[in-house]
N, C-alpha and C positions, 0 to 999 in steps of 0.2 A: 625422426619427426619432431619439430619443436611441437612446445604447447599450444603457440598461439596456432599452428595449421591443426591442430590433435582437434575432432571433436568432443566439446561437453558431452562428459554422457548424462550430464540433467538435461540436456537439451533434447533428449530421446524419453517418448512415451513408454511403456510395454510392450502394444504393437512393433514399435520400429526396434526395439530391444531383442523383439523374436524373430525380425527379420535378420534383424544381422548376425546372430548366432547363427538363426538356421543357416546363413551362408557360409559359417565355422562349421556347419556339419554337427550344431548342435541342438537338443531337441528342448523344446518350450521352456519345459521344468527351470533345465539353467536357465533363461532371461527372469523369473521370476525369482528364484535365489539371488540373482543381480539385484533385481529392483529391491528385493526384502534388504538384501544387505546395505544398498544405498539407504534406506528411507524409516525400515524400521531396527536393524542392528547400527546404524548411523555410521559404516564404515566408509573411509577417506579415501582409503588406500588399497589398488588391485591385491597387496600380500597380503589383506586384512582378511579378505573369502579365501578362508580356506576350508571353505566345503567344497571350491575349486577346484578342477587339476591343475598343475601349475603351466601346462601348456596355455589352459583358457587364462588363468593370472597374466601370461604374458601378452598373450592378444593384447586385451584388455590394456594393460601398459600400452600396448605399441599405439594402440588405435586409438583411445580414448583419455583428455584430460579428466582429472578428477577436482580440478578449483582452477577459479576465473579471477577470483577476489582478491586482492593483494593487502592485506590489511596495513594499513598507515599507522594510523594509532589507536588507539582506544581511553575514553572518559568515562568517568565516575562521576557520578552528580555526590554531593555532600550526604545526602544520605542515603547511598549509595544502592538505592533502589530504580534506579533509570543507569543504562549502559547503550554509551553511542558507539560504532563502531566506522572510521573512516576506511574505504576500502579505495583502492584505483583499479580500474577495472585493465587487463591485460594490454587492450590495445590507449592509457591514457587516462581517459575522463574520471572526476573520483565520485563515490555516490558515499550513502551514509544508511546506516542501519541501526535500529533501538530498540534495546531492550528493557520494558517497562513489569516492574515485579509489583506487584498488588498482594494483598492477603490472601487472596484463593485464586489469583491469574497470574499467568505468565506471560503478555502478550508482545509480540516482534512485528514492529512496524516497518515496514520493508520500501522501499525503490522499484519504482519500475521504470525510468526513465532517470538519463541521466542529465540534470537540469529540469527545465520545466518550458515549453513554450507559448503556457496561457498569459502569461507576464502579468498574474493577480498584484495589486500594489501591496499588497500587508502583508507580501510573504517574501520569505530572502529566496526563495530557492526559484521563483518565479522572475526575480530579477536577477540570475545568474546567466539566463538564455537556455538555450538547448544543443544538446550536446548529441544525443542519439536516446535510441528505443537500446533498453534492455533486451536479450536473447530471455527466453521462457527460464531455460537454465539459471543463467545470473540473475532471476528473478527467485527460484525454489533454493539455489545456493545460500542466500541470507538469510533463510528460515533456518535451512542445516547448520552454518557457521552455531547460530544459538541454541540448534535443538541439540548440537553437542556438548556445548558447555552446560547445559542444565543437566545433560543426560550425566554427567558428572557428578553430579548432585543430587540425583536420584528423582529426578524430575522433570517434562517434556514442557516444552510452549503447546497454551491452552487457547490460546487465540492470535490471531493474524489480522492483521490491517494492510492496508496498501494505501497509506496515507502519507509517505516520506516522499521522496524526490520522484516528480515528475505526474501525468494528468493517466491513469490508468488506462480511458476507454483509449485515448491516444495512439496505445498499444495494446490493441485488443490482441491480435491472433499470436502474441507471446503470452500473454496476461491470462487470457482462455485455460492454456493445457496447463500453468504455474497453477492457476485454480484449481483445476483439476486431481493435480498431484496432491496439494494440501487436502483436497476433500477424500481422497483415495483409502481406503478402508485396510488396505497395505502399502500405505506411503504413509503419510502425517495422520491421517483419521480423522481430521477435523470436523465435527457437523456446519453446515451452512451458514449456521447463526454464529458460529465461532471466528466464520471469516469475512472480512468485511471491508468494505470498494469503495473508496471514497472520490467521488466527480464532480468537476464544476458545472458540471449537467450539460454534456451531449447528448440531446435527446434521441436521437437514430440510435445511438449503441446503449444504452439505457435500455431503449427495449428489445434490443439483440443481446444483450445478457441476464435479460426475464427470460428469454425462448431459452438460452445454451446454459447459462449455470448460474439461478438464482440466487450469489449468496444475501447477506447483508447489505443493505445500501446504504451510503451515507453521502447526502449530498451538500456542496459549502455552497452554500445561501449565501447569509452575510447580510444581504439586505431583505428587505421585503418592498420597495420599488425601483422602478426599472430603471429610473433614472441614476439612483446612485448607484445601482448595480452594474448598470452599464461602466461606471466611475472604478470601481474597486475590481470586478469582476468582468474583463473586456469579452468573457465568450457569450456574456449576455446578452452582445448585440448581436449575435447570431441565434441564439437559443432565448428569448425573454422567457419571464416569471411564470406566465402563464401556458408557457408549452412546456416548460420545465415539470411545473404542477401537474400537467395532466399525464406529461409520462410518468410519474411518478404512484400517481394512482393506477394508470397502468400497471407497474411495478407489485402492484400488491391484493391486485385484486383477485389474484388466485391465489393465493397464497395466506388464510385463513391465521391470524393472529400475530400476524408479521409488522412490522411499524418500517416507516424509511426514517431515517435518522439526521435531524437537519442540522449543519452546521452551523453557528454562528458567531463571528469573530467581534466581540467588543471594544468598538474603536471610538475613545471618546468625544463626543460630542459631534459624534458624525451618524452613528446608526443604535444611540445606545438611550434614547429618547423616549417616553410612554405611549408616542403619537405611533412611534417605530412598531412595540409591543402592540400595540391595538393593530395596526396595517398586519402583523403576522399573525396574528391572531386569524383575523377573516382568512386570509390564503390557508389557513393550513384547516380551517373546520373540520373539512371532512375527508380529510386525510389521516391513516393511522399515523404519528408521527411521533418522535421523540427530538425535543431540540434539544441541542450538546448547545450550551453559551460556554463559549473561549475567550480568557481573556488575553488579552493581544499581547505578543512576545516580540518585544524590540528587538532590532537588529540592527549595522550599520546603516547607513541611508536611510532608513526606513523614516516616511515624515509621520507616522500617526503615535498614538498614545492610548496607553492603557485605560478604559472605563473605572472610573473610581470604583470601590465594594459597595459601597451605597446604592451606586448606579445600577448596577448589575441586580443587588437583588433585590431592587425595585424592579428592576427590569423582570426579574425570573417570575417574582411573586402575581405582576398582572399577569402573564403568562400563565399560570399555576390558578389561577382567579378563577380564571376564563375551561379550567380544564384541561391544559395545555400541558403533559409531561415535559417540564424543565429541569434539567439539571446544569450547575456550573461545573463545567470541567478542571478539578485541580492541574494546575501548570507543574508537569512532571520531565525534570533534566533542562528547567532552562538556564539554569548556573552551568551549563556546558551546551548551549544551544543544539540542546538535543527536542525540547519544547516544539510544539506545533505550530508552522510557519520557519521555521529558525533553520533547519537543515539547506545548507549551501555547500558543502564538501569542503568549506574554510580556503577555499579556490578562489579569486575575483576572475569568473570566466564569463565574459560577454557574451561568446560565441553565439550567434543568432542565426539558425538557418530550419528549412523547413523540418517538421518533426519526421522525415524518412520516409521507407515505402512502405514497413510494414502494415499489413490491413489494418483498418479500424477507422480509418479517417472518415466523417460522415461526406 
């Protein structure tokens, strides 16, 4: 059986893990020794469990791949605390995956689609087209790739993003049980707030993932009216500002201390204005919010430019004025277009066709 017929076994919850033993004639216990061994001893490889018999080892071999990833290459930012990883995924398409080291974090910004088909203008991976939906598996595989190499180290990833290639809710019903796994208290362990969903606000699945798995929300704004939003951010003429905003307070009104997290990319002389900060200012009153300001990471093609430092924290400071938690986000791995917006798989893939069947499409 090749790999590519072999099923992921990330692509398998627990439930379907105890099904398919059971059908080996084996009892529960083994599928959670499985999952432990996947998720929290980080083993790769069917010889790896050998709390096994080696009869279930070989199953295991026969039936199931253990990586989807093909790693291409790998960069080092200069100071060598951002780590991109180019992968091609079995059947082709390549995605990218980062890992970003901080002083007390460890966070792995992941893919979940390979391409992107919101086609936002300020982003490369947006202008690469779309290529397909991640499987749930190739989605939790790029946490493991890095939760092994830290575990090397004597150290786990402390947080998750799904901010790298592709529109998450896009692909909700893989995205879903990938969440699941990282919050799993015997898989990754991650609490809620550690893991976090960044969308160009599909308001329907917005709030189908307050109902199924609240984690962190982070949504890219960019603007604060509709017209230029419409401009930079084309899902806005399906979702404007203002249904955006109210699912969003949706988002948190149960959820007692929690803030949505606003994205915004500083494009000069186009949204980086004090007319702009005051327009965001009103939208966001009386929403818990935290605005991330980004300053804009070129890329080929790309026509826009960077907001001066002056501009920005004039920008942050009215913001800040007003009561507005602002922060500027430090630009981390864009000396290897590992930076935000900048992941394209170093691919010039066009490829433009509907984003697939899997669920999620509102």
């Amino acid at each position: 059986m090749s790999a590519v017929s072999k099923v992921l076994i990330y692509d398998l919850d627990l439930e379907q893990l105890v099904a398919q033993l059971n059908i080996w004639g084996e009892p529960p216990y083994r599928a959670k020794q499985v999952w432990e061994g996947l998720y929290l001893q980080l083993w790769s490889k069917p010889e790896e469990f050998t709390n096994l018999s080696k009869p279930l080892r070989q199953k295991l071999q026969q039936c199931f791949s253990f990586s989807s990833l093909n790693e291409v290459e790998r960069f080092f930012s200069t100071d060598q605390k951002t780590t991109k990883v180019l992968f091609r995924l079995l059947d082709g398409p390549p995605i990218e995956t980062v890992l970003m080291r901080y002083a007390e974090r460890r966070t792995v910004c992941i893919s979940t689609q390979a391409g992107c088909a919101l086609g936002c203008v300020f982003c490369a991976t947006g202008q690469m087209g779309f290529r397909r939906n991640l499987s749930s598996g190739e989605i939790v595989e790029q946490v493991l790739v890095f939760a092994r190499q830290l575990n090397d180290e004597a150290e786990r990833p402390t947080n998750v993003v799904l901010m790298g290639m592709g529109e998450p809710l896009l692909n909700y019903d893989n995205v879903l049980p990938a969440l699941r796994v990282m919050l799993d208290d015997h898989a990754h362990g991650l609490s809620r707030r550690r893991v976090t969903l960044s969308t160009a606000g599909l308001v329907p699945l917005i709030d189908r993932l307050r109902e199924d798995c609240p984690v962190s929300l982070a949504v890219s704004l960019h603007a604060a009216r509709n017209d230029l939003r419409d401009e930079i951010v084309p899902l806005n003429r399906q979702y404007p500002i203002a249904e955006l905003l109210d699912a969003c307070r949706r988002y948190v009104e149960r959820q007692p201390h929690r803030r949505v997290i606003f994205e915004y990319i500083m494009l000069d002389g186009v949204n980086d204005t004090p007319e702009d900060a005051r327009v965001l200012i009103a939208l966001l009153r009386d929403i818990p919010a935290k605005v991330n300001l980004i300053p804009f990471n070129p890329f080929p093609q790309g026509r826009y430019r960077r907001s001066s430092p002056e501009n920005v924290e004039r920008f942050q400071s009215i913001l800040a004025d007003a009561g507005l938690t602002a922060i500027t986000r430090r630009t981390r791995g864009d000396d290897i277009d590992a930076a935000c917006g900048q992941l394209a798989g170093r691919v010039t893939d066009r490829t433009r066709r509907a984003p697939g069947t899997a669920g999620g499409q509102p």
